[in-house]
C-alpha angles and dihedrals in degrees: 000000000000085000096052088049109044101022121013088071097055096042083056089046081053109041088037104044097155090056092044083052093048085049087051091044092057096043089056097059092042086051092043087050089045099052087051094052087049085048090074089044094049096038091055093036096056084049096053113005094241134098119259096233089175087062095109101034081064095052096056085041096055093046095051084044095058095039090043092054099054092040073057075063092251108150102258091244094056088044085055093057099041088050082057088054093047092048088053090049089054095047099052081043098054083042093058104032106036115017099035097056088048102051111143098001117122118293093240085067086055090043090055093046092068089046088058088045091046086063093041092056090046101049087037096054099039086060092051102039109012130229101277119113110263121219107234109240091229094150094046092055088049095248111148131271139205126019143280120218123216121194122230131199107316113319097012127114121175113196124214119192115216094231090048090053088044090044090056094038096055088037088066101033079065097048105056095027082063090037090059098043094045089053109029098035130091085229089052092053086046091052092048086048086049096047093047092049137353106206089043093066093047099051091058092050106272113146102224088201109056091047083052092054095043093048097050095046084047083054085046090053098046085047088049090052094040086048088053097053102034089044088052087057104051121337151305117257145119083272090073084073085075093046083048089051088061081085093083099067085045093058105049087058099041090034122245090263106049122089082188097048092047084054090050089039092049096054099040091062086035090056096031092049099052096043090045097050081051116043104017102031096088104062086064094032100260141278102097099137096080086059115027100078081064080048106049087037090054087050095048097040078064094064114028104009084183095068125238088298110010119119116257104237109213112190137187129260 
């Protein structure tokens, strides 16, 4: 038994390389995916303090809006656009409706807020569009199709497919595009102002509202792209909520407020989910992939409760 667990899977990751790369390889893309999933909720939470509960919900939202409308027979490109203006329209609506009456009340009000959202956005979504998976339009949008095989040592072949290589390379082109604009930009300082103190930000001239508005479009645009590639590996339904909700994990060991840390966090439960279902899923039967990121998140709130790069919060008693 001691042998299965602490040796046997790293004497298969040595004799069968190719296979351990292709593993790695999968795990790249999930974490990538993942970190760009964590991205919506940091990029709320440093606004308001608060999780955006109604995160996932978004992301399934943005992706049946852009399928719905060319099914409506709108050219993929124009339904791309208009998605974009949908996902404005929700922003300033969820601005005016939900945050702005809200401003300065406890962060479990706006917590609950985004739960309500979360419910609006189901039952709104399952009138318009129904319940029924949904078929990306990937081609459509020009993404790549099919594999390429790459041979390893002798006998070895790791395969790549092409939406798995677009889905990383987007993934990454909007972190760091966002990276850069929340950190270099006079609207990022203003959202950091905004996220450490609310009427601080007011009483130097910050208009609470319109950061509100920008960051939660800016949430709308990173659930329309993870729509997009999620939905391209798989489908898009309401079933892609639970996949959103992966995130979680991602941020307590990256912190709610770290881009940085969401990108780390993400790889480190893509990596750790796909060469534990390997090598290690078999010990317990399988299936731990749906669990071992919560796993891996409770160990390390034990240790460092922050994140890898969340800021430890000291208060006075």
């Amino acid at each position: 038994m001691l042998y299965d667990i602490f040796i046997d899977p790293f004497v298969q990751m040595v004799e069968m390389p190719d296979f351990f790369l292709q593993v790695l390889w999968e795990g790249f893309v999930a974490g990538i995916l993942y970190a760009l999933i964590a991205l919506g909720f940091v990029l709320i939470f440093k606004a308001s303090g608060v999780f955006n509960f109604a995160q996932g919900i978004m992301v399934v939202f943005a992706g049946l809006t852009l399928v719905g409308l060319h099914e409506q027979g709108v050219p993929a490109f124009l339904a791309l656009i208009m998605t974009i203006g949908v996902m404005g329209i929700l922003a300033y609506g969820i601005e005016r409706v939900v945050m702005r009456p809200l401003v300065n009340q406890p962060d479990i009000i706006l917590l609950m807020a985004t739960i309500g959202l979360t419910y609006f956005l189901i039952g709104f979504g399952e009138f318009v569009f129904g319940g029924e998976p949904k078929k990306m339009i990937a081609e459509e949008l020009g993404l790549p199709t099919g594999s390429t095989a790459f041979e390893f040592g002798e006998r070895g072949l790791v395969i790549l497919q092409h939406i798995d290589i677009a889905a990383a390379v987007i993934a990454i082109l909007m972190v760091t595009a966002l990276g850069i604009f929340f950190n270099k930009t006079r609207i990022g300082r203003a959202l950091r102002a905004v996220a450490d103190d609310h009427q601080a930000a007011l009483s130097v001239g910050i208009s609470l509202n319109q950061i509100w508005a920008i960051v939660w479009f800016a949430a709308g645009l990173v659930a329309l792209a993870t729509g997009i590639m999620w939905g391209a590996r798989s489908d898009v339904s309401f079933a892609l909520e639970i996949v959103a909700f992966k995130a979680l994990p991602v941020l307590i060991l990256g912190g709610f407020t770290s881009i940085p840390g969401a990108i780390i966090g993400g790889l480190i439960i893509g990596f750790g989910e796909k060469i534990g279902e390997i090598y290690w899923g078999g010990l317990v039967g399988g299936g731990i992939e749906s669990w071992l990121a919560y796993i891996i998140a409770l160990v390390f709130l034990l240790f460092r409760p922050q994140g890898l790069f969340g800021d430890k919060i000291i208060e006075r008693v």
